[in-house]
C-alpha positions as a Markdown table, in Angstrom:
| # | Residue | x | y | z |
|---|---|---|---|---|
| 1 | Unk | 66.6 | 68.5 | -80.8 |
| 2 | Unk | 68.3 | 71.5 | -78.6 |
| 3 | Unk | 71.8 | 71.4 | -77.0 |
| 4 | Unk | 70.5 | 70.9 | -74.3 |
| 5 | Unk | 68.0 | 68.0 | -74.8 |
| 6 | Unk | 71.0 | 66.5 | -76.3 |
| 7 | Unk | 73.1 | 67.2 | -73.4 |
| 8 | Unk | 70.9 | 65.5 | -71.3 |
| 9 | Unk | 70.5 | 62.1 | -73.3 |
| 10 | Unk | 74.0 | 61.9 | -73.5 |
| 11 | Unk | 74.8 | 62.6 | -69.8 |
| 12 | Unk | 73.1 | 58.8 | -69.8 |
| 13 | Unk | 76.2 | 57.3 | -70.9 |
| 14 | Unk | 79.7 | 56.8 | -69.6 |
| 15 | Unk | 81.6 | 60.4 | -71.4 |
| 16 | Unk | 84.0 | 57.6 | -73.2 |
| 17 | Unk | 81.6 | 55.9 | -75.5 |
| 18 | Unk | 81.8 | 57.2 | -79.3 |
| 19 | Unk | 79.1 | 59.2 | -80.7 |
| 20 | Unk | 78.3 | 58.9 | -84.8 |
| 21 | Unk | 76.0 | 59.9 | -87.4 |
| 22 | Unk | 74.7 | 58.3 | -90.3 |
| 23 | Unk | 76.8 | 57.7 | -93.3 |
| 24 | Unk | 76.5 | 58.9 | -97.2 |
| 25 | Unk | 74.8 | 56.0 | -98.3 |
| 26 | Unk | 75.2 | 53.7 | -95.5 |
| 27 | Unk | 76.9 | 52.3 | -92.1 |
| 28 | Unk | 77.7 | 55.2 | -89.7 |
| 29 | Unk | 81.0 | 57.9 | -89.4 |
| 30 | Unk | 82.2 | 59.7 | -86.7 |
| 31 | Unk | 81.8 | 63.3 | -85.9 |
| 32 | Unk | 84.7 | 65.0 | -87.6 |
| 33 | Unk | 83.5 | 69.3 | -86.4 |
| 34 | Unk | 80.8 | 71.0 | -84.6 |
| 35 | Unk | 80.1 | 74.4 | -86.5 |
| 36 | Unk | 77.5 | 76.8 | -85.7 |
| 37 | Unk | 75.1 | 77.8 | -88.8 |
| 38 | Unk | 72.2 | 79.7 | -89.7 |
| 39 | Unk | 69.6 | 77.8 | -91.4 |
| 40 | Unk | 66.3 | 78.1 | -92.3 |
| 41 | Unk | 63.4 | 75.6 | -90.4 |
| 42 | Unk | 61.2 | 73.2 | -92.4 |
| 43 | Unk | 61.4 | 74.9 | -95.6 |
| 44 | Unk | 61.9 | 71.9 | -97.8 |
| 45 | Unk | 59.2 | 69.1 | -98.6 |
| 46 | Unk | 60.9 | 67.0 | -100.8 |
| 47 | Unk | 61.9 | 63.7 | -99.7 |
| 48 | Unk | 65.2 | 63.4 | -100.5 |
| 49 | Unk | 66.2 | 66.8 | -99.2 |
| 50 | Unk | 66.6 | 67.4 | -95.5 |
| 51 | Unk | 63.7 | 69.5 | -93.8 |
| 52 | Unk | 65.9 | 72.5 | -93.6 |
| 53 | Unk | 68.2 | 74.9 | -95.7 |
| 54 | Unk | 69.2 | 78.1 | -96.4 |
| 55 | Unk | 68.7 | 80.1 | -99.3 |
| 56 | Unk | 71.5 | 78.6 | -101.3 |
| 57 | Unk | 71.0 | 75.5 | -101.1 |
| 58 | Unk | 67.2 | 74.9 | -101.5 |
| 59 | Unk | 65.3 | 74.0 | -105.0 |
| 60 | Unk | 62.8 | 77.3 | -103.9 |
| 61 | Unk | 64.4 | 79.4 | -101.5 |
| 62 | Unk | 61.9 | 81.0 | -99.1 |
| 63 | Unk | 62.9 | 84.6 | -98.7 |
| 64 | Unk | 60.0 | 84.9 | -95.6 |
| 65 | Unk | 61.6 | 82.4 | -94.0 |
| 66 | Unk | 63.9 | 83.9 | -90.9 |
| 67 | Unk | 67.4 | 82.2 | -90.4 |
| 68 | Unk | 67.5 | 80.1 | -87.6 |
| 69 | Unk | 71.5 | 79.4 | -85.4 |
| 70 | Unk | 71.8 | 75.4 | -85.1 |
| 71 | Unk | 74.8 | 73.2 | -84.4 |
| 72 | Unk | 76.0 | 71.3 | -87.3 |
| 73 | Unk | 77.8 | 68.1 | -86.8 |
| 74 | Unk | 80.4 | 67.6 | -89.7 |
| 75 | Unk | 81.1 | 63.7 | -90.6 |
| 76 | Unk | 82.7 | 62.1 | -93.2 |
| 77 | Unk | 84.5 | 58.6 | -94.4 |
| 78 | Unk | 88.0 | 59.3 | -92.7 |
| 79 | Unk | 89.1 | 56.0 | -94.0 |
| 80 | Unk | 87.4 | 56.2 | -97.4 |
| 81 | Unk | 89.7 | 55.6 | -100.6 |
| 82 | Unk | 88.7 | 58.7 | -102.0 |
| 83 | Unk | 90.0 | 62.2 | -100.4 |
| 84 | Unk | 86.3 | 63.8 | -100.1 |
| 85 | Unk | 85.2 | 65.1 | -97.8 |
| 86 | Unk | 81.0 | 66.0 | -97.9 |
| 87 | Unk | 80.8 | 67.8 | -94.6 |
């Protein structure tokens, strides 16, 4: 999804209603930071990995593999007992 296909499906709602993302393991969080990143696209196949990476963070880093810019939204457990924070 682009900014501005995202832009658009949320311009379907009234601007007051609370956007979140999936949680850890379960339930959903809010959306604590929007930071721009460079990323690599569809580099890994494994299930339990996301589809993208970067270098450092993949099990076989794909040096052909051009960085991409994306938007990454942060979230975490704000009201979690632990002081963690996975973003």
């Amino acid at each position: 999804m682009t900014a501005k296909e995202l832009i658009e499906a949320l311009s379907q709602y009234p601007p007051d209603t609370p956007v979140v993302v999936r949680g850890y393991e379960g339930g959903y969080n809010d959306i604590q930071a929007i930071t721009p990143v460079s990323i690599q696209l569809n580099v890994n196949q494994i299930w339990y990995y996301g589809a993208h990476g970067t270098n450092d963070d993949q099990i076989n880093p794909l040096p052909e593999v051009p960085l991409t810019p994306v938007i990454y939204l942060h979230s975490y457990n704000h009201i979690a007992e632990e002081d963690w924070h996975g973003c």
